[in-house]
C-alpha positions as CSV (number, residue, x, y, z in Angstrom):
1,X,-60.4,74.6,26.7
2,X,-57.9,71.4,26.1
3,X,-56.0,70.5,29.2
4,X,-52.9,69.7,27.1
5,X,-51.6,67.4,29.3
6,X,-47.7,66.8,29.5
7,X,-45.8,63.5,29.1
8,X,-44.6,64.6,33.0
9,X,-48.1,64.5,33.8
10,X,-48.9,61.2,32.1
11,X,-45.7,59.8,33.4
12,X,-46.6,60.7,37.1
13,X,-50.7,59.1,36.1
14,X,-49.2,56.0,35.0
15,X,-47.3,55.4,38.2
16,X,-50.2,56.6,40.8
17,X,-52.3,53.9,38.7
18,X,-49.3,51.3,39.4
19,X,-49.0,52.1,43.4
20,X,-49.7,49.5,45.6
21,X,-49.8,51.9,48.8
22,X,-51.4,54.8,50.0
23,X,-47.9,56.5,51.1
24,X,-47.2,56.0,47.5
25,X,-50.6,57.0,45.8
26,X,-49.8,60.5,47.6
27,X,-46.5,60.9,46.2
28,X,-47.9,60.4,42.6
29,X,-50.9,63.0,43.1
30,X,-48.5,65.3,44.3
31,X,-46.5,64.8,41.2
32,X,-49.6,65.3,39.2
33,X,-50.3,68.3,40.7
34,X,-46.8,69.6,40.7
35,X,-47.1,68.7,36.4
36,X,-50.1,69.2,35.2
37,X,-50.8,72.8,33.4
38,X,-52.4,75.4,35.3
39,X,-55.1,76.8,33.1
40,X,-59.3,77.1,33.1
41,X,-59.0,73.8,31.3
42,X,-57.4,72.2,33.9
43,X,-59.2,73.3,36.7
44,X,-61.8,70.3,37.2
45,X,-59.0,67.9,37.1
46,X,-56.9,69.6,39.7
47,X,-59.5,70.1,42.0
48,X,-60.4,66.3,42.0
49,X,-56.4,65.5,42.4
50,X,-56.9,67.6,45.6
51,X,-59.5,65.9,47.0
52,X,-58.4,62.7,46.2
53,X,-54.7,64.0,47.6
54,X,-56.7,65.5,50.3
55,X,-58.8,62.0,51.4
56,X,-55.7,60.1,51.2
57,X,-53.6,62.2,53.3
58,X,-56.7,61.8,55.8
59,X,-56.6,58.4,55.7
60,X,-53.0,57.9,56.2
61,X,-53.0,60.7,59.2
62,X,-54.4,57.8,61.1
63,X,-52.5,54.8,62.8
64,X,-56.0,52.8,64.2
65,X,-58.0,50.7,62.2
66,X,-61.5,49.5,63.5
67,X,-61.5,47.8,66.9
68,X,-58.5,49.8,68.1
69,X,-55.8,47.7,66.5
70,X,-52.6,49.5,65.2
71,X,-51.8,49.1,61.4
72,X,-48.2,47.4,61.3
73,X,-46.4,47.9,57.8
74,X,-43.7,44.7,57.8
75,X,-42.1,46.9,54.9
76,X,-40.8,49.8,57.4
77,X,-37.7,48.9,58.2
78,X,-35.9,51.1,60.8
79,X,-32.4,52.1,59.4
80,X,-29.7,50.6,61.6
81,X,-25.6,51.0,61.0
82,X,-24.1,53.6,58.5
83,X,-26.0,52.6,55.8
84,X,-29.5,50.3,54.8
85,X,-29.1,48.8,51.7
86,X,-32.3,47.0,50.5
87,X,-32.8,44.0,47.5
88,X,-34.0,43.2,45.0
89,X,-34.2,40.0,42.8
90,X,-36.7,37.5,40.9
91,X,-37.0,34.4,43.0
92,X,-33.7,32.5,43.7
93,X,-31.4,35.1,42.4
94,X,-29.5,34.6,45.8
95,X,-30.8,37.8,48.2
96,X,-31.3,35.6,51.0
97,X,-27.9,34.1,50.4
98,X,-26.2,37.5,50.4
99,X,-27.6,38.4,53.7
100,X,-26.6,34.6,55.4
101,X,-23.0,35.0,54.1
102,X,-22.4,38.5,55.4
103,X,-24.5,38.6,58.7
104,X,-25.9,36.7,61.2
105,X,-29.7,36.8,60.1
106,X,-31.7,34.1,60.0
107,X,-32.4,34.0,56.4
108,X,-34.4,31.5,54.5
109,X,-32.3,30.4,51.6
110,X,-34.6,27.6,49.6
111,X,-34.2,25.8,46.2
112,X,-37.3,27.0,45.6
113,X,-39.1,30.2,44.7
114,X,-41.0,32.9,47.2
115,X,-39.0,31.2,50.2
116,X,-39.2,34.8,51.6
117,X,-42.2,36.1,52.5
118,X,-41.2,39.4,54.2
119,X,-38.0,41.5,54.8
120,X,-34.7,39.9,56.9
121,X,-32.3,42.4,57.9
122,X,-28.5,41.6,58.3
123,X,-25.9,43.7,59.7
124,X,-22.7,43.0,57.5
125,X,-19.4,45.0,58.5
126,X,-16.8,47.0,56.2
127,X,-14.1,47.1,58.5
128,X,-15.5,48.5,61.7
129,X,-18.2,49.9,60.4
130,X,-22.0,48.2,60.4
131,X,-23.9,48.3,57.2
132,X,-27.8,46.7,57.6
133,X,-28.4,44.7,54.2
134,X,-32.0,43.7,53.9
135,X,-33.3,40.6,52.2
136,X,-36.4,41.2,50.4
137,X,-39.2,39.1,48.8
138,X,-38.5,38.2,44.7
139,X,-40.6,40.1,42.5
140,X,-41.6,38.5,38.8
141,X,-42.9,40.5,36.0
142,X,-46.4,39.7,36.8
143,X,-46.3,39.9,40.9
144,X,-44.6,41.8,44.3
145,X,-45.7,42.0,47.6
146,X,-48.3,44.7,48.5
147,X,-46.7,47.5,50.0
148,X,-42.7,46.2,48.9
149,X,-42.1,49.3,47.6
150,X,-42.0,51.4,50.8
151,X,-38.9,49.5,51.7
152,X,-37.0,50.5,48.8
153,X,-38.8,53.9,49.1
154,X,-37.0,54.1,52.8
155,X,-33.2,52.7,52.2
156,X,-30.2,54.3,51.1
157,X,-29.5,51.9,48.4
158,X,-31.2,49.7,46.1
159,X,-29.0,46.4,45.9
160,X,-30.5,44.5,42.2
161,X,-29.7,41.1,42.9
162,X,-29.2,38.9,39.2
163,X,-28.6,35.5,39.3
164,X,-25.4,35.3,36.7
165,X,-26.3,31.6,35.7
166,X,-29.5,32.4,34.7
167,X,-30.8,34.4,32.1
168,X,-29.5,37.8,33.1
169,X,-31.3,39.9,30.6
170,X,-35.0,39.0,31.6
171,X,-33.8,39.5,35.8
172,X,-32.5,42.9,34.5
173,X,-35.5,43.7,32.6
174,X,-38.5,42.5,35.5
175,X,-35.8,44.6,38.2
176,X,-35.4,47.8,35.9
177,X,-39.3,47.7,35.1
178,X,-40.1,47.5,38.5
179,X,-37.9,50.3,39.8
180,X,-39.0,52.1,36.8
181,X,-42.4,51.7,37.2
182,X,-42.5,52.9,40.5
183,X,-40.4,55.8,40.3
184,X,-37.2,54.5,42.3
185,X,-34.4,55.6,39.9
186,X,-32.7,58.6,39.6
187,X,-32.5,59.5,36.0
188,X,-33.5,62.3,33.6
189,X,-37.6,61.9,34.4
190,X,-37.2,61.5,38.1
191,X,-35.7,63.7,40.7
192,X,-34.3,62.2,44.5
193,X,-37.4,64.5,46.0
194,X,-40.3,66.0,45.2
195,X,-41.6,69.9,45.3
196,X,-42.9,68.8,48.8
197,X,-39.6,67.2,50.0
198,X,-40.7,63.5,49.9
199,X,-38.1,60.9,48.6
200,X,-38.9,59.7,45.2
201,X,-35.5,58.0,43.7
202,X,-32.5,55.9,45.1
203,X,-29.2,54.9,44.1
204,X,-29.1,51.5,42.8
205,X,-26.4,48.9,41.7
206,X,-26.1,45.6,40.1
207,X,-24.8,42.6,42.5
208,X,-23.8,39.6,39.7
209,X,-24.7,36.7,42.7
210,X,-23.7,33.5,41.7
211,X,-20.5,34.3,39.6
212,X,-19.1,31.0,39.9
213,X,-21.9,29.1,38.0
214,X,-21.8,32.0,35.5
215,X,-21.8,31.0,31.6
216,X,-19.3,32.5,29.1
217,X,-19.7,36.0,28.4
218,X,-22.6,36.6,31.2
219,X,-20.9,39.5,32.6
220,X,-20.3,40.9,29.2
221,X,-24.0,40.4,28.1
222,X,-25.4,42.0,31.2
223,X,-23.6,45.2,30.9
224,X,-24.0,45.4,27.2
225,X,-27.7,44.9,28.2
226,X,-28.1,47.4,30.8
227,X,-28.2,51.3,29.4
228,X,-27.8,52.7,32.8
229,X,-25.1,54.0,34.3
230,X,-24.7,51.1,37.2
231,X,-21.7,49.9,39.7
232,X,-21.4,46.1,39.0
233,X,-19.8,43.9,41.8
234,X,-19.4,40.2,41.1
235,X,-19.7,37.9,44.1
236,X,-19.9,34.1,44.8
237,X,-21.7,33.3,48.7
238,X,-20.5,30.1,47.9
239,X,-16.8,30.6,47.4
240,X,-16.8,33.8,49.1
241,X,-15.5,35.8,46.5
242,X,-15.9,39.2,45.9
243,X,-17.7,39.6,49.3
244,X,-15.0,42.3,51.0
245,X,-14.7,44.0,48.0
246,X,-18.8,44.0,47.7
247,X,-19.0,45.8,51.4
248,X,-15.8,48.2,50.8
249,X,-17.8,49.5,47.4
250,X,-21.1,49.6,49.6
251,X,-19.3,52.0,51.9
252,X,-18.1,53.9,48.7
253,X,-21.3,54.5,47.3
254,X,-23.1,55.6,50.5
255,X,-20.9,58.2,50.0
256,X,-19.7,58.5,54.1
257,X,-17.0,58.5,56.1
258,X,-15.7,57.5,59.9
259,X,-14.6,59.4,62.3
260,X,-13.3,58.5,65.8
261,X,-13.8,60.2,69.5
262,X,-10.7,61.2,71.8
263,X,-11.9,62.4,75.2
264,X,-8.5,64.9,76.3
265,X,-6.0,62.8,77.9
266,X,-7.5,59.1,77.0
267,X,-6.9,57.3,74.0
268,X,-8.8,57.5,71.2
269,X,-12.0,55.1,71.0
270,X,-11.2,53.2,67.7
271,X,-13.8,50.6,68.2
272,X,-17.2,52.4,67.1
273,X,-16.6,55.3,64.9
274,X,-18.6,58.2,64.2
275,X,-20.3,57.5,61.0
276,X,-21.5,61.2,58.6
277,X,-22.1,61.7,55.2
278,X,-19.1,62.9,53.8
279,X,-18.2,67.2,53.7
280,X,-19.4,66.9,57.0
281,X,-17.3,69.3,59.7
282,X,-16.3,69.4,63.6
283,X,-19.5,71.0,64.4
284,X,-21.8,68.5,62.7
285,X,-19.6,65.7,64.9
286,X,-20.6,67.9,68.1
287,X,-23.8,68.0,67.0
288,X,-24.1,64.0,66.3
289,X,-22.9,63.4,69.9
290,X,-25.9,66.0,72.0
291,X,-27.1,68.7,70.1
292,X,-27.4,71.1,73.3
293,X,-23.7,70.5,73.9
294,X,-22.1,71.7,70.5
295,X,-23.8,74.8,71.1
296,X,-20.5,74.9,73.9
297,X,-18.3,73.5,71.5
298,X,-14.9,75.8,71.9
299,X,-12.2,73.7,70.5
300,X,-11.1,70.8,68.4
301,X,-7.9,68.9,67.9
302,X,-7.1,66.4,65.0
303,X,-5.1,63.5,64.3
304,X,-4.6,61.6,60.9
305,X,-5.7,64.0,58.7
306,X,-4.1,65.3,55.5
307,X,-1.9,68.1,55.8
308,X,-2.4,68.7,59.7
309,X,0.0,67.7,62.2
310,X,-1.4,65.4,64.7
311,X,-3.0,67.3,67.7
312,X,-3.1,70.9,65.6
313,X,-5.9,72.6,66.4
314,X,-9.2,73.0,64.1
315,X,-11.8,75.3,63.2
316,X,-15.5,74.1,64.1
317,X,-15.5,74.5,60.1
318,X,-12.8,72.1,59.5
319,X,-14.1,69.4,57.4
320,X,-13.6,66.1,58.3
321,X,-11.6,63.0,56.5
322,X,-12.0,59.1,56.8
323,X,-10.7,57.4,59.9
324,X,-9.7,61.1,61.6
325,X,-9.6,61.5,65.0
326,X,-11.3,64.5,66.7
327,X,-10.7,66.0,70.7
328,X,-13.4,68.0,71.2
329,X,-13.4,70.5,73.7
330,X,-16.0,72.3,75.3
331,X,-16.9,75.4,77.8
């Protein structure tokens, strides 16, 4: 019988044959299996997709390698702040520069290519809130870093970094093809998560670095260029410009919001704010803040919200607004 084999199914082949880790070589075989038919035809092949799923899984169950030694993956990189947004860029399109000019990192920034060699994390602010941007190393059509992937597999957003004096539409196409090839957008073939709940796809954006030095009509070619629906924000870490605005939009698309403490009877803490994706309610705040005390969450009180007077009482329902303030009370 002909296993019939879907252009899902050859789609999700293509990019186990393309992973450069074993985290990601078990994504794709559970894609395969998720999209290939089920039928007598097909029955050889799924069984060695589960053994192959099945050795894999072993092997990453495990933390030791011989002689005791712990396997360290320099591509994890432990969320910190609101938000994590990770690079991407062909060598010199300005990454490293992004994450000097908004942080205090220790970044490499070089004249020459592959001056970074493994990820830098920054911790930028939009206001009072901290947002960790994370330099990465370039990519070219031909080469990345083994293992790069799993740090754009972990972040919250994918930053595509393009050099705006350069030729933008070859950055665009080795960025795209990358992402592509490795299942990190979210477009009509890809889903965020998989049947088994694993991450597949991230937001991404276009940062135009270098906007200063850009030719006439660069900005112009590169979205005329691009056939996906990206956010562009132009910046200059030379002049500076564009750099608030490229942190406020960050904020935007992580899609979150701020909220701020007030223990009764003090003033309201409006140094480090709460930070929760946005919809979020009173009870998910209680829950932030010890998740054994909201269960004795009794009352609320708000301040600067729309349509409440300040110190009106709320519902442990009541869903929360950017830069409220919330008195919790408790039994």
């Amino acid at each position: 019988m002909p296993a019939n084999l879907t252009p899902e199914y050859y789609r999700a082949e293509k990019w186990y044959k393309g992973a450069s880790t074993d985290a990601e070589k078990i994504l794709a075989l559970e894609e395969m299996l998720r999209a290939i038919p089920k039928h007598k035809g097909t029955d050889h092949m799924q069984a060695d997709l589960k053994r192959r799923l099945s050795k894999l899984r072993a092997l990453a169950s495990s933390s030791v390698k011989k002689g005791g030694k712990k396997h360290v993956d320099v591509f994890h990189i432990p969320k910190q702040g609101a938000g994590q947004v990770v690079l991407i860029g062909m060598p010199n399109s300005g990454k490293s520069s992004i994450v000097g000019a908004l942080s205090n990192a220790h970044v490499n920034i070089t004249d020459y290519p592959f001056g970074t060699h493994e990820p830098t994390p920054g911790m930028a602010m939009h206001e009072d809130v901290p947002i960790e941007i994370v330099d990465m190393p370039p990519i070219t059509a031909e080469f990345s870093m083994p293992g790069q992937v799993g740090g754009y597999r972990g972040c919250d957003l994918i930053g595509i970094v393009i050099d705006m004096s350069a030729n933008v539409s070859e950055q665009m196409d080795v960025c795209i093809g990358y992402l592509s090839s490795h299942r990190l957008l979210i477009d009509e073939a890809t889903d965020t998560t998989d049947t088994s709940g694993n991450t597949l796809a991230r937001k991404a954006f276009v940062i135009c670095a270098k906007s200063d030095l850009a030719g006439p009509g660069a900005m112009n070619k590169l979205r005329e260029h691009c056939d996906r629906d990206f956010e562009f924000v132009a910046i200059s870490t030379e002049t500076g410009a564009g750099l608030e605005e490229f942190t406020a939009r960050i904020f935007g698309m992580l899609d979150i919001l701020r909220v701020y403490a007030k223990k009764p009877g003090k003033e309201p803490d409006m140094k480090e704010p709460f930070t929760m994706p946005r919809g979020s309610t009173v009870k998910d705040m209680a829950n932030q803040i010890h998740r054994e005390l909201a269960e004795k969450l009794k009352t609320a009180r708000s301040w600067n919200a729309p349509g409440i007077h300040d110190g009106q009482n709320v519902q442990r329902s009541h869903v929360l607004t950017d830069r409220e303030i919330i008195e919790l009370h408790f039994s």
